[in-house]
C-alpha positions in Angstrom: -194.5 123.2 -50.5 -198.2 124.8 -50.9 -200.1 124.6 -47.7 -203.1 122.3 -48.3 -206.4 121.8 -47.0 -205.5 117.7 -45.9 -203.2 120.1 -43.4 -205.5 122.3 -42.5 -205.6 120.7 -38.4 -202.5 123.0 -38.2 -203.8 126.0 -39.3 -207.3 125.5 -36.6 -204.8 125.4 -33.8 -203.9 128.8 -35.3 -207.5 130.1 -35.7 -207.4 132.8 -32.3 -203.7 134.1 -33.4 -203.7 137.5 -35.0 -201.1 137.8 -37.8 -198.9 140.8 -37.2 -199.3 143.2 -39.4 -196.4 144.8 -41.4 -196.1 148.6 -40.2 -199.8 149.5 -39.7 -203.2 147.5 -39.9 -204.0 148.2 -43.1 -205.3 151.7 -45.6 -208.6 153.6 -44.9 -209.2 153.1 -40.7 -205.8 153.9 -39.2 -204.1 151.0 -36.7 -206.4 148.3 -36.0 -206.1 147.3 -33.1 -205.7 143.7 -33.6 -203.2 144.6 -35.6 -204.3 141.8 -38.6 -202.6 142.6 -41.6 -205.2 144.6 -44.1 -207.8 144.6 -41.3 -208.5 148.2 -39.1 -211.3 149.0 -36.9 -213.6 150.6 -39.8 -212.0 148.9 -42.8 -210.8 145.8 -45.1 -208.1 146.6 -47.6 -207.9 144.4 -50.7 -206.2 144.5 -54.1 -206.3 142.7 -57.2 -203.6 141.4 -59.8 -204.7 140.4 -63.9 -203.1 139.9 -67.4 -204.5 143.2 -68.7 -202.2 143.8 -71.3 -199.7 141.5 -73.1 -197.3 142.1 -75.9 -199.9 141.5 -78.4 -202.4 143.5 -77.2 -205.4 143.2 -74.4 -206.2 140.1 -72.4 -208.6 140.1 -70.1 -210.3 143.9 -69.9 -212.8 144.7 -67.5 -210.5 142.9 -64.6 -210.3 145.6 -63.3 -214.4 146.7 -62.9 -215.9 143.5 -61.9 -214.5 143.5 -58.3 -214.9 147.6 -58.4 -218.2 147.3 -59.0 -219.3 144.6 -56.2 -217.1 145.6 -53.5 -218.5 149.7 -54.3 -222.1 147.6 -54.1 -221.1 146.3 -51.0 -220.0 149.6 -49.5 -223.1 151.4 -50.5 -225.5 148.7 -48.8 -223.6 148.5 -45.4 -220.4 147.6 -43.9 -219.5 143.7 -43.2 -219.4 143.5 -39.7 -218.8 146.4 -39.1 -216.2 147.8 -41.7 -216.2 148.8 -45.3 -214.0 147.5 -48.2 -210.8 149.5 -48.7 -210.0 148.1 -52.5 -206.9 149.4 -53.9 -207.9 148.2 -57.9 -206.0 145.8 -59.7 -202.7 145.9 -60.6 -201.5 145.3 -64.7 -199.0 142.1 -64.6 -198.6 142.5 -68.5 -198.8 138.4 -68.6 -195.4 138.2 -67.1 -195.3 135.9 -64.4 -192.2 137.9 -62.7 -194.4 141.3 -62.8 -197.1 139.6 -61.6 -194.7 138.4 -58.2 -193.1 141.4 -57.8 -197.1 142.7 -57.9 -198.4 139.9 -55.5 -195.3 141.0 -53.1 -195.6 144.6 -53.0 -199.7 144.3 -52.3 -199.0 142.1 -49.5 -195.8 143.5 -47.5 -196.2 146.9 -48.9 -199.6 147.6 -48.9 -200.8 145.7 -46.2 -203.9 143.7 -47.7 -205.9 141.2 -46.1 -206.7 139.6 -49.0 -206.0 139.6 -52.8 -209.2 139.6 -55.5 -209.3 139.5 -58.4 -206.7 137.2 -59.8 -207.3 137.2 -63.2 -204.2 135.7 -64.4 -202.5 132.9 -66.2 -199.2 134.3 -64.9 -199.7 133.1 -61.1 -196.6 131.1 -60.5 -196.7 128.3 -58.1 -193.6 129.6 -56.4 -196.5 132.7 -55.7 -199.1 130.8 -54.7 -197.2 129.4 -52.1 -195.6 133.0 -50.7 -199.6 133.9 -50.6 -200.3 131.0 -48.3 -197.4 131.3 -46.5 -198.4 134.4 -45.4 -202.2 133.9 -45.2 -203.3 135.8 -48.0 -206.5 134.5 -49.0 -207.0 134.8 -52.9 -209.6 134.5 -55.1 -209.8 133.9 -58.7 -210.3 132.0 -61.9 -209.1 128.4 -60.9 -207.3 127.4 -63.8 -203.5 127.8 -62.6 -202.1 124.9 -60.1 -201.9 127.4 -57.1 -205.5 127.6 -56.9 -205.8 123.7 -56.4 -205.0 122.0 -53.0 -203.9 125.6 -51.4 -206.1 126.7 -48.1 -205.9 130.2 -49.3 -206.3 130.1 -53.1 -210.3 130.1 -53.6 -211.6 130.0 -57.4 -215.1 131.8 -57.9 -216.0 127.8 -59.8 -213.3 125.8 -57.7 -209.9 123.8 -59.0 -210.3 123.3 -62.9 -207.4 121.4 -63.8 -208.8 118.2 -62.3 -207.2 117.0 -58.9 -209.6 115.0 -57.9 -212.5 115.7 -60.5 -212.3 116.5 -64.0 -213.6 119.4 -65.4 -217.0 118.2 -68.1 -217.9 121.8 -68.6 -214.8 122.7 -70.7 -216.3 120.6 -73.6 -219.9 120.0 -72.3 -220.9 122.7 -73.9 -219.3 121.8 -77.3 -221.1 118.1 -77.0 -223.8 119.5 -76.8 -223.7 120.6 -80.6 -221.7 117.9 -81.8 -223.4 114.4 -82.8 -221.8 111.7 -80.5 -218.6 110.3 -81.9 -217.7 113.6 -83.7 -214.0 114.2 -83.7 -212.5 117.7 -81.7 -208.6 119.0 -82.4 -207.9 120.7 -79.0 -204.8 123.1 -78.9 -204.4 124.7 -76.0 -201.9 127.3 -74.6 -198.1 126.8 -73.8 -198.9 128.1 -70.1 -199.2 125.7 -66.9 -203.2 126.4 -67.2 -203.0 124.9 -70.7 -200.5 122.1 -69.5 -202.7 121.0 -66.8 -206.2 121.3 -69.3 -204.6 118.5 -71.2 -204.4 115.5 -68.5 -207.7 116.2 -68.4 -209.6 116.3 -71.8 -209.2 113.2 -72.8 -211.3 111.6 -70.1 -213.7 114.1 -70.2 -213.5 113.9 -74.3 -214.3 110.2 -73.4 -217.8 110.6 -71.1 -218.8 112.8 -73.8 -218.7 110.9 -76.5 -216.2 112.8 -78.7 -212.9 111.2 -79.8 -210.0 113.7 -79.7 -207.5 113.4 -82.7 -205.3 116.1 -82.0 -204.5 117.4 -78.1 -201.3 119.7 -77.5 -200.6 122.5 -75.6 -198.2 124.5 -78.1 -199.9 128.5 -78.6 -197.1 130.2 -77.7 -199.0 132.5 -74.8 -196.2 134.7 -73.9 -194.6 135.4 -77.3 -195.7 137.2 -80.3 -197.0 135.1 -83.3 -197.1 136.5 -86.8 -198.6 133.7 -89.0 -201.0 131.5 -87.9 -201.6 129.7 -91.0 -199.0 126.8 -90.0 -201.1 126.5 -87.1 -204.3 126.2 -89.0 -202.5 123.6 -91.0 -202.4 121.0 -88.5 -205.6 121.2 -87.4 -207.4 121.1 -90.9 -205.6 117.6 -91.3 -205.2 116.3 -88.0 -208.5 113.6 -88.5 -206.6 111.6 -90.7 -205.4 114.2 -93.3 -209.0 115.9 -93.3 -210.5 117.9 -91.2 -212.3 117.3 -87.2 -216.0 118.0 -86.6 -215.1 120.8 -84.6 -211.7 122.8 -83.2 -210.7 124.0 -79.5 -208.6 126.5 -80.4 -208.0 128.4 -77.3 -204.7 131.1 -76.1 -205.6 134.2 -74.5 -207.3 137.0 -76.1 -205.3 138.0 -79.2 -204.0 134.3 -79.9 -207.6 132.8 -79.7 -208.8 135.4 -82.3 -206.0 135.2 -84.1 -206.0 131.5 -84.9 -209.5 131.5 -85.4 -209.6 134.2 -88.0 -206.6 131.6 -90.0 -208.9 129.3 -89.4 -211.4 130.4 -91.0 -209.3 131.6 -94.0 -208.1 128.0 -94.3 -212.0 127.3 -94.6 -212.9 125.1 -91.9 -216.8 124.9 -91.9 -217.1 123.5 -87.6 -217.0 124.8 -84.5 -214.2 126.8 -83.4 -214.4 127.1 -79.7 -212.3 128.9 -77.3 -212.5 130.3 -73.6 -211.5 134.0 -74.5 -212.8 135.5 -77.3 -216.2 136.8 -75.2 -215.5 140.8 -75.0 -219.1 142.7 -75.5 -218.6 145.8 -77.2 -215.5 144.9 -78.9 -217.0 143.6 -82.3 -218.7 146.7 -82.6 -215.1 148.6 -82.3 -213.0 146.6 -84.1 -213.7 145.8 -87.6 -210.8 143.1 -87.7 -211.4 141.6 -84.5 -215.2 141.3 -85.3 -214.2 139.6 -88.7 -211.4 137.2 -86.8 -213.8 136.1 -84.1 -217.3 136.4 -86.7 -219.2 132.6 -85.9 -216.9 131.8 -83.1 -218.0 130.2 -80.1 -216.6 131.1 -77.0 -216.7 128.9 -73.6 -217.7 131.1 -70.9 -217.9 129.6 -67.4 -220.6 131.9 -65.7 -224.4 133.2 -67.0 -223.3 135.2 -70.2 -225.1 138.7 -70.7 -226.8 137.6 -73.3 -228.8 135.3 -71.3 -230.7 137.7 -69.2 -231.7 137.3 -65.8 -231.4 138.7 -61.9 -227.8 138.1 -61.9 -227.2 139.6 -65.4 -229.0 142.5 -64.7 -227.5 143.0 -61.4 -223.9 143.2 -62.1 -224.7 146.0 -65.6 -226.6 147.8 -62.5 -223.4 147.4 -60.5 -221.8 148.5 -63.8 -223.6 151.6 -64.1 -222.9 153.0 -60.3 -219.5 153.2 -60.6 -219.8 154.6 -64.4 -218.4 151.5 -66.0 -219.5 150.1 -69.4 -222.3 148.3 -69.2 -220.6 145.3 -70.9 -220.1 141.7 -69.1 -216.8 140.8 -70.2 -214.9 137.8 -69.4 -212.9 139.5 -67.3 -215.6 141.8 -65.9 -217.6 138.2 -64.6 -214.2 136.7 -63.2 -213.3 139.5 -61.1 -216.9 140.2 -60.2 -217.8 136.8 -59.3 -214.6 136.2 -56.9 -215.3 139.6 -55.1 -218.7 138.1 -54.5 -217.3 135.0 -53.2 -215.1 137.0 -50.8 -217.8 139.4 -49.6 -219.7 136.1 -48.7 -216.6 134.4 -46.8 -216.1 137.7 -45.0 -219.3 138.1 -43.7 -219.3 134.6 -42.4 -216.1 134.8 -40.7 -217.2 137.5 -38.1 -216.0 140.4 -36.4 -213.1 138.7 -35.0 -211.1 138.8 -38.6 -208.0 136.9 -38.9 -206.3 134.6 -41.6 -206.4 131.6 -39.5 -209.9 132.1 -38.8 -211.3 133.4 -41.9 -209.6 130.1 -43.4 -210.8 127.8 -40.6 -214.2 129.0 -41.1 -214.6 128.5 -45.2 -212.6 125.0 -44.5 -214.2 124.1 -42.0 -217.2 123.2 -44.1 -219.2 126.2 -46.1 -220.6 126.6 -49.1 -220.8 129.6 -51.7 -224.1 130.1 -53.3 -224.7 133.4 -55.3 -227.0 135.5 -55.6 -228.8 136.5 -57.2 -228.9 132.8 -58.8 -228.5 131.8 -62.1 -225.0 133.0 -63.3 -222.6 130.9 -61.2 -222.7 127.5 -59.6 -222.5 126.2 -56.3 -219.0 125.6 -54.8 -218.5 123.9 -51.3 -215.2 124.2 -49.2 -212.5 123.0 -48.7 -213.7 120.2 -51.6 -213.6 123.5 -54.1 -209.4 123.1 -53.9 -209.4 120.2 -55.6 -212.8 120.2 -57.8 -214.8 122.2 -59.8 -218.5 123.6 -60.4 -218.6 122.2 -63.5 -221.1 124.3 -65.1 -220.8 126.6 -68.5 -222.6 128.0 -71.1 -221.6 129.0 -75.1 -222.0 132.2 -76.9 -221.2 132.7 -80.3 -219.6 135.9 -82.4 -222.4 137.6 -84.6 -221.0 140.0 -86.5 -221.0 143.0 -84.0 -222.3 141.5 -81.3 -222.7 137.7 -79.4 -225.7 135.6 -79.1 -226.6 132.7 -76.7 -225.5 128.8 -77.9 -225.8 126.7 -75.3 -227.8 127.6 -72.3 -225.4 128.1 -68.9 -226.0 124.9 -67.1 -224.0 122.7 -64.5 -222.7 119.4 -65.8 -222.4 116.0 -63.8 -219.1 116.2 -62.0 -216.4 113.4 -63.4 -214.2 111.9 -60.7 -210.6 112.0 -61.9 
């Protein structure tokens, strides 16, 4: 059973134990010692996990940058009460939720961290989640798997988005926006527990919008190869009474988004086709087929896109730059990146005095994130952030070989489940 926050007086009364570490007290300091698991004298240590790669190809790249970048950031501008970031990168799970345990385990009993950021991963298993707050690992991520929601340790850089106690308006308050009220939306979403979980949702949020759903299943095969979309495409193009919707959510990771789209496109639907993945910078201008798959395409995107501009924007290519990373926000790149900036917030909160217990007593306890520079991400409070979300988004759209701003990012009225 996940540890949640409604159970979180037990875990105060633990606040002034240190957890023993597991051989040493963690990579770059030596013992600490404390002897807090991942915490030494001079030094945090931290490691990531992310669905990379998958068997049709890449799912989330730049995962591995975004946290580089801030937590190198970090270290340049000064230590965090006293000690610098020790962060091991981010470990491949190939979208295999067995990898990505064996992954989660060996980070934590083998290599000692305190704390495990990025997760940028569909593949976090609830039977994971739970071994990470069983053993106080604090983790940080995009919200959209059940193990972020109602767990003390599992933090998502825009809260729980699979509606526990408020449903999520910025996964199609951004597609209302260029939709007359009462158009009709086909949603398909991925086979995974994320897409599972998207679909108790939509419909209510499909209803304070003002759009009537005519088509809502989760059936993309996200772990399995597909070679013809075209059946796909099919039902959607007749699911509004034999004819078409106003517009299409046709979401999947990476290479199912794109490849869907691009069928249905060739079955000739003129709407919207929206998904949440499809937003790689730099990879229209590569790839001749993906830029034709994805061309018009409007992707979902739940932080300040690049092409939007700004202090934050122009902060994280800077970040980009020091460590000699493409200056490209990805999707992945602004996950990662934005749930090492959480972190790097909660830590320096916490103290000196860094343990589990207390690092979690003290974000629980009643603390709110707010980055900066503003403008990219929402607000999110703790502990209500386990079981709601910053409901705020923006779209961009595929333009031949590059994206261009839709919808402005902006924060949508929460929608109590």
């Amino acid at each position: 059973m996940p540890i949640t926050w409604r159970r979180k007086s037990i875990l105060v009364a633990l606040a002034a134990l240190p957890l023993a570490a597991c051989g040493s007290g963690g990579g770059g300091g030596g013992p600490s010692s404390t002897q807090v698991r991942g915490v030494s004298d001079t030094s945090i240590t931290i490691g990531g996990v992310s669905d990379l790669t998958s068997a049709q190809g890449a799912v989330f790249p730049g995962a591995d940058l975004g946290a580089k970048a801030r937590f190198a950031r970090q270290n340049r501008e000064g230590l965090i009460n006293g000690r610098s970031i020790n962060f091991l990168s981010v470990v491949d799970d190939g979208t295999d939720p067995t990898k990505n345990a064996t992954a989660v385990k060996q980070l934590v009993l083998d290599k000692h961290i305190f704390a495990l950021a990025p997760v940028v991963s569909i593949s976090l298993s609830p039977q994971t989640s739970d071994f990470l707050a069983k053993q106080q690992v604090p983790f940080f991520g995009w919200g959209v798997q059940p193990g972020f929601c109602g767990n003390d340790y599992g933090f998502g850089f825009n809260g729980c988005l699979i509606g526990q106690s408020y449903d999520n308006v910025s996964v199609l308050g951004p597609t209302a926006d260029l939709l007359k009220p009462g158009a009709t939306v086909a949603i398909i979403e991925g086979d995974s527990g994320a897409g599972q979980a998207a679909l108790r949702q939509l419909p209510a949020v499909a209803g304070a919008l003002g759009l009537k759903i005519v088509y809502l299943k989760a059936a993309i095969p996200d772990s399995a190869p597909v070679t013809d979309w075209a059946p796909f495409a099919k039902d959607l193009m007749t699911s509004n009474n034999g004819g078409p919707p106003d517009a299409i959510h046709a979401d999947g990771l990476l290479p199912q988004a794109a490849g869907l789209a691009g069928a249905l496109k060739a079955a000739g639907f003129k709407g919207p086709i929206v998904n949440f993945s499809t937003y790689v910078p730099g990879l229209p201008a590569t790839d001749a087929n993906f830029a034709q798959a994805v061309n018009s395409v409007y992707t979902n995107v739940q932080f300040g896109p690049q092409e939007q501009g700004g202090p934050a924007v122009q902060q994280i290519l800077d970040d980009l730059k020091a460590i000699g990373a493409p200056q490209v926000i990805t999707l992945g790149v602004a996950t990662s990146y934005w749930s090492a900036d959480m972190l790097i917030s909660m830590l320096k909160a916490t103290g000196r005095d860094l343990t589990p217990a207390k690092f979690e007593a003290t974000v629980n306890g009643g603390w709110t994130y707010t980055p900066s520079p503003a403008g990219a991400m929402g607000p999110v409070t703790w502990p209500g952030g386990h079981t709601q979300p910053s409901p705020c988004a923006a779209l961009v759209q595929a333009a031949g070989s590059a994206y261009k701003a839709a919808v402005p990012f902006k924060c949508y009225k929460p929608l109590p489940a």
